[in-house]
C-alpha positions as CSV (number, residue, x, y, z in Angstrom):
1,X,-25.8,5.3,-10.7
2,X,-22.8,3.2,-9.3
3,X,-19.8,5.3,-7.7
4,X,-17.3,4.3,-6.0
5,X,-15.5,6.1,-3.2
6,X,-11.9,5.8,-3.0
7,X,-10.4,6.6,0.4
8,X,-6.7,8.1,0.2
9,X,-7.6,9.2,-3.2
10,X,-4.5,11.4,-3.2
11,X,-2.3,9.1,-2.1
12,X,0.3,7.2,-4.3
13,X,-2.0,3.9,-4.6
14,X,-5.0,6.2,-4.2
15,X,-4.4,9.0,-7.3
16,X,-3.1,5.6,-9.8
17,X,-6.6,4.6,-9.0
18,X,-8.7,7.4,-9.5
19,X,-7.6,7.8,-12.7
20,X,-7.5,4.2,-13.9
21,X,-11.7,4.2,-12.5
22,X,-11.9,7.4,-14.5
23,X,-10.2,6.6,-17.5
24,X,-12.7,3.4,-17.6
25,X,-15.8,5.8,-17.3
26,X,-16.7,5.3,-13.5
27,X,-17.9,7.8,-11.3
28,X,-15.5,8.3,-8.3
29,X,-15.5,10.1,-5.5
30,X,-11.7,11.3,-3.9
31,X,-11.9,10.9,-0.7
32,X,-8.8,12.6,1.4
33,X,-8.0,15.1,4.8
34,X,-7.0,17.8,2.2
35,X,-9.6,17.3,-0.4
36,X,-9.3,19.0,-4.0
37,X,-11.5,22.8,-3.7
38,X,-12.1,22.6,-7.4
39,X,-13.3,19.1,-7.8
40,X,-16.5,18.2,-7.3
41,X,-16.2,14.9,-6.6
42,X,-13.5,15.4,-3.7
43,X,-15.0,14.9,0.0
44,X,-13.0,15.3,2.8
45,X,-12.5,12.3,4.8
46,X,-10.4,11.7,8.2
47,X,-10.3,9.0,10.4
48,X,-10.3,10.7,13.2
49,X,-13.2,12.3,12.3
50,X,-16.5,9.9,12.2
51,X,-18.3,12.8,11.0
52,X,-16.8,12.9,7.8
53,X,-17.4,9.1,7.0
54,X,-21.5,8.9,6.6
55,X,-21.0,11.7,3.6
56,X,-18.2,10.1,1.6
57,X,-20.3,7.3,1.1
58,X,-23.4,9.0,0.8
59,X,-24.2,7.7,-2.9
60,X,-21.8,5.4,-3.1
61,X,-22.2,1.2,-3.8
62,X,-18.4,0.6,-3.7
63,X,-15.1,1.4,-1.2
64,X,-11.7,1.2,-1.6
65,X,-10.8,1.2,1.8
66,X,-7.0,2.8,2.9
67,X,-7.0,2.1,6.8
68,X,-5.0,5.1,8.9
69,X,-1.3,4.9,8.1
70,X,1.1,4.5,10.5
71,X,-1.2,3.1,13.2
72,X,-0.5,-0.7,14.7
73,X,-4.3,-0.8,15.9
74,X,-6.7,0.5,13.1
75,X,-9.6,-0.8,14.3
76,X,-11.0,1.3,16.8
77,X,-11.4,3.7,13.2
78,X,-12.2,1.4,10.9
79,X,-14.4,-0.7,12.1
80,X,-16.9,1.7,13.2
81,X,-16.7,2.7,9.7
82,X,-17.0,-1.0,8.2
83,X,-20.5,-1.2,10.6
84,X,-21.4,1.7,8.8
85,X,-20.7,0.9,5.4
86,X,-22.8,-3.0,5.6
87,X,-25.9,-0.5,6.7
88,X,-25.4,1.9,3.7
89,X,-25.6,-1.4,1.5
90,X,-22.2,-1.3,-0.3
91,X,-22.1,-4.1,-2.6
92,X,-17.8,-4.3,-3.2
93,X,-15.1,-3.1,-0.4
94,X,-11.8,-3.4,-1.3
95,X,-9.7,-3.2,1.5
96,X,-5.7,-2.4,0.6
97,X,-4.1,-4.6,3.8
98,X,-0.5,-5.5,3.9
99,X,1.4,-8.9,3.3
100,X,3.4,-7.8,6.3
101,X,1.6,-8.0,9.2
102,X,3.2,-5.9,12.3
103,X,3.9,-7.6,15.2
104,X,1.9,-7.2,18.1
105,X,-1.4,-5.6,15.8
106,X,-3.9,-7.9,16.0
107,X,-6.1,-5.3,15.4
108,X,-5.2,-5.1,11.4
109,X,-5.9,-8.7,11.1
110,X,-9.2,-8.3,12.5
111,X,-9.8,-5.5,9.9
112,X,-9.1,-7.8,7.5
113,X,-11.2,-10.6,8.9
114,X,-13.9,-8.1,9.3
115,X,-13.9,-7.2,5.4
116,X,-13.5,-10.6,4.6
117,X,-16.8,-11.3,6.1
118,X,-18.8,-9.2,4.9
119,X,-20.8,-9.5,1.3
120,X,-18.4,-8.2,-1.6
121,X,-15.6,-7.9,1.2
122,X,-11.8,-8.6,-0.7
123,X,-8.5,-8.0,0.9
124,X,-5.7,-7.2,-1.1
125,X,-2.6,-8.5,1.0
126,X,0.4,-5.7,-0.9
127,X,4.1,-6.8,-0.2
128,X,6.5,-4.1,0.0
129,X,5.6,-0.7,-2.3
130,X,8.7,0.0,-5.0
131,X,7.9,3.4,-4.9
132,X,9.8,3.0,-1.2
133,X,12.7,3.3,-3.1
134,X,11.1,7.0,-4.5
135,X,10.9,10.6,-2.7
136,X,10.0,11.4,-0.2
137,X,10.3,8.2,1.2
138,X,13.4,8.2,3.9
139,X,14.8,5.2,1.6
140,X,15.0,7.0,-1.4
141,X,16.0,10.0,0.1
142,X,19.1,8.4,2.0
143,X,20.0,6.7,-1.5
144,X,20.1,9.7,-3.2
145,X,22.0,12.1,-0.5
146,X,24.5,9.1,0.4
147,X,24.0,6.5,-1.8
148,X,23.6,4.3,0.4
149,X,20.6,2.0,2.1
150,X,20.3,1.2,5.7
151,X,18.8,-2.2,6.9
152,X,18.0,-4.5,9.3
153,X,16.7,-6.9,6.8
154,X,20.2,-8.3,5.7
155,X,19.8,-10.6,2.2
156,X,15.9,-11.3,3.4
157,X,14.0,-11.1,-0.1
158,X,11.0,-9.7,-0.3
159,X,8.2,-9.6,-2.8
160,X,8.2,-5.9,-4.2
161,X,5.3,-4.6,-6.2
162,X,4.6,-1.2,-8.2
163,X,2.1,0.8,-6.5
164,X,0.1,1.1,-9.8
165,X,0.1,-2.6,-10.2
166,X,-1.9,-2.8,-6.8
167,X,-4.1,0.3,-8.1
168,X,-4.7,-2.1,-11.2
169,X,-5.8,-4.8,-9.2
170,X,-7.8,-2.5,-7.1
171,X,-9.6,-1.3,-10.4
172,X,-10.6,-4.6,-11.5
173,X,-12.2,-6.1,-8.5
174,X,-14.4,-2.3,-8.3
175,X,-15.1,-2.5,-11.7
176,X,-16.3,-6.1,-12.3
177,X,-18.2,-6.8,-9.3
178,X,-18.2,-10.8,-9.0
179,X,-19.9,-13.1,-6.3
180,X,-17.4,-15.7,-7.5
181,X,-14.5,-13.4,-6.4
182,X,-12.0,-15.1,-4.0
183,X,-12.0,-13.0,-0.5
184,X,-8.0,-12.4,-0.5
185,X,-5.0,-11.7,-2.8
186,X,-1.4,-11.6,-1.7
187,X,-0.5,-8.8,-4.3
188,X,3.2,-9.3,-5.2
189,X,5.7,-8.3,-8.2
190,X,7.2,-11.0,-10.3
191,X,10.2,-11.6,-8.3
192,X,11.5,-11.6,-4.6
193,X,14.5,-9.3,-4.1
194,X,16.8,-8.3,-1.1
195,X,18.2,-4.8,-0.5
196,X,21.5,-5.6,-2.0
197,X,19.9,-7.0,-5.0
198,X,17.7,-3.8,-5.3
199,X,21.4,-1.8,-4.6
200,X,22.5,-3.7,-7.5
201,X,20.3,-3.0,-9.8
202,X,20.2,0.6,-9.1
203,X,23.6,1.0,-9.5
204,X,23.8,-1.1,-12.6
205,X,20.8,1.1,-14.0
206,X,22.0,4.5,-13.5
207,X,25.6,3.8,-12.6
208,X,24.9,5.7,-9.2
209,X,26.6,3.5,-7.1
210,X,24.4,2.3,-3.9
211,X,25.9,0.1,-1.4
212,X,24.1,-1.6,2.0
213,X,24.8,-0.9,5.4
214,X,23.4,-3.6,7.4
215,X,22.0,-2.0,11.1
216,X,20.7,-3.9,14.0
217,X,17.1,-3.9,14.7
218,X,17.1,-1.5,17.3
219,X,19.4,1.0,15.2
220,X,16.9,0.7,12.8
221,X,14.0,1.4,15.1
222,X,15.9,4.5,16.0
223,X,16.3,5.3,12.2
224,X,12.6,5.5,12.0
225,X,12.2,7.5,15.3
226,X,15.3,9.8,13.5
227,X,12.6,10.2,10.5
228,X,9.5,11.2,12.4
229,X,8.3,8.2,12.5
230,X,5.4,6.9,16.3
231,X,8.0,4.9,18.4
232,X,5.3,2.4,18.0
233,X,5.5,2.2,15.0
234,X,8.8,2.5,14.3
235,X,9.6,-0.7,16.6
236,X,7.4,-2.5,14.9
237,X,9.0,-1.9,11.3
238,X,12.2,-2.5,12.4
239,X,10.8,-6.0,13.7
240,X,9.4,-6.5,10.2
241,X,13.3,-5.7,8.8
242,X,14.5,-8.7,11.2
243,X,11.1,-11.1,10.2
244,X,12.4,-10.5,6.8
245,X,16.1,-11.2,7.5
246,X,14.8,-14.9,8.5
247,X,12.6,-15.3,5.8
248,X,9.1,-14.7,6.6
249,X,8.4,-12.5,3.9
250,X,9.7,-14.4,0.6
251,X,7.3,-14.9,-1.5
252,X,5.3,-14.2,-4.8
253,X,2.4,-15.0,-6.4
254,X,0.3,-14.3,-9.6
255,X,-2.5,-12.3,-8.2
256,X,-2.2,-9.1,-10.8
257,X,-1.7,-11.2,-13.5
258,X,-5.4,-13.2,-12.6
259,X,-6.5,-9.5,-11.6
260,X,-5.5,-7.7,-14.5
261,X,-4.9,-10.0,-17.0
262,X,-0.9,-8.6,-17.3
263,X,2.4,-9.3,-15.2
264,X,3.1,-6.7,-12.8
265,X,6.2,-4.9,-13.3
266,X,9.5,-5.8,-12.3
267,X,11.9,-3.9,-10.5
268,X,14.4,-3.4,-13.3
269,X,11.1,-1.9,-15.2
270,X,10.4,0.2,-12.5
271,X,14.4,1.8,-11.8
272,X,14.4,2.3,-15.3
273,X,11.5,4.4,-15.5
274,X,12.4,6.5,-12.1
275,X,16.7,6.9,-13.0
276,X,16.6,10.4,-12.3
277,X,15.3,9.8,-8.6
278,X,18.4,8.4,-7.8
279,X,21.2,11.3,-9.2
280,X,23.3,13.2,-6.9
């Protein structure tokens, strides 16, 4: 019997997905570091652990794939992993990849490439996750103590999409496995948006007023260091903030809606349903 075996399953993307394969009648296995002690069909799972990967997909034909978070080079894990799951014969891997690619990390683009090539390998390319602007993500959490956002990014627009539009689109592609399915989507939400536009809207939404303090790169590299975040890492999201700024990342396209067969949600949508988040 087909199963599939979602990595990060208790994640943001990761749980939106469980459920929506559940909900649809497909057997899924969670796996996660932490997995569930009462659920049967948790495994634990941890990059840094090899053996934990030959078990999670033990019995399983299909992979959502979460690389390691926080990590500019994921391929010394993954693709060990990847070599592993072509031998166990998985017919769909779906791996979630971002439209941002960090600089200096060639690494994830070989990931990528490396999915891409291999038989029922798709990419799904996310822009920026709205549920940034949620706890207990340091964005949210600075809008609701100060009401205020901090960015490097200036009026750069970027193509924000709802997590659970990215888990729909994930759901699809395991569920309807197609040999005329393209190898890459650029996952997007309807519209491109800046911070101040995204300020905007929050304060016209739950009349908590949010303005934006523009930083330089490097105070925003310290910001992430500030928030626990690899000094690796944290350089190279603050070089993302300035690649937006010039207008790398503006862009959209239609990707849920061939997916899923609906629009993904806008941003209004999305701060309307989440208000609360944002009180003082």
């Amino acid at each position: 019997m087909s199963r599939v075996l979602v990595t990060g399953g208790t994640g943001t993307t990761g749980k939106a997905l469980v459920r929506m394969l559940r909900d649809a009648g497909v057997l899924v296995r969670v796996a996660s570091r932490n997995p569930a002690a009462g659920d049967p069909d948790s495994v634990r799972f941890d990059w840094n652990d090899p053996g934990t990967h030959g078990p999670a997909l033990d019995g399983a034909d299909r992979v959502f794939l979460l690389p390691p978070v926080e990590s500019v080079d994921p391929l010394p894990q993954v693709g060990p992993f990847l070599r592993r799951a072509e031998r166990a014969g998985i017919r769909r891997l779906v791996l979630l990849g971002s439209a941002i690619v960090l600089p200096n990390a060639p690494g994830a683009v070989e990931v990528g490439a490396q999915v891409r090539a291999q038989a029922g390998g798709v990419v799904l390319r996310a822009s920026g996750f709205m549920q940034n602007f949620l706890r207990p993500h340091p964005l949210a959490e600075r809008i609701r103590r100060f009401g205020e956002i901090r960015t490097a990014a200036g009026d750069g627009r970027l193509g924000w999409v709802d997590a659970h539009d990215v888990a729909a689109s994930a759901a699809a592609l395991l569920t309807e496995v197609s040999a005329d399915t393209r190898s890459d989507y650029l996952i997007t939400g309807p519209h491109a948006m800046s911070y101040p536009q995204a300020a905007r809207i929050i304060t016209a939404q739950t009349g908590r007023r949010v303005r934006v303090e523009p930083l330089t790169q490097d105070e925003q590299a310290a910001a992430y260091r500030a928030a626990g975040l690899p000094t690796e890492f944290a350089a190279a999201l603050a070089a993302v903030e300035r690649g937006i700024k010039e207008g790398h990342e503006d862009r959209v396209s239609t990707a849920v809606l061939e997916l899923t067969g609906r629009p993904p949600r806008a941003f209004t949508e999305f701060v309307a349903g989440h208000a609360d988040e944002w009180a003082r």
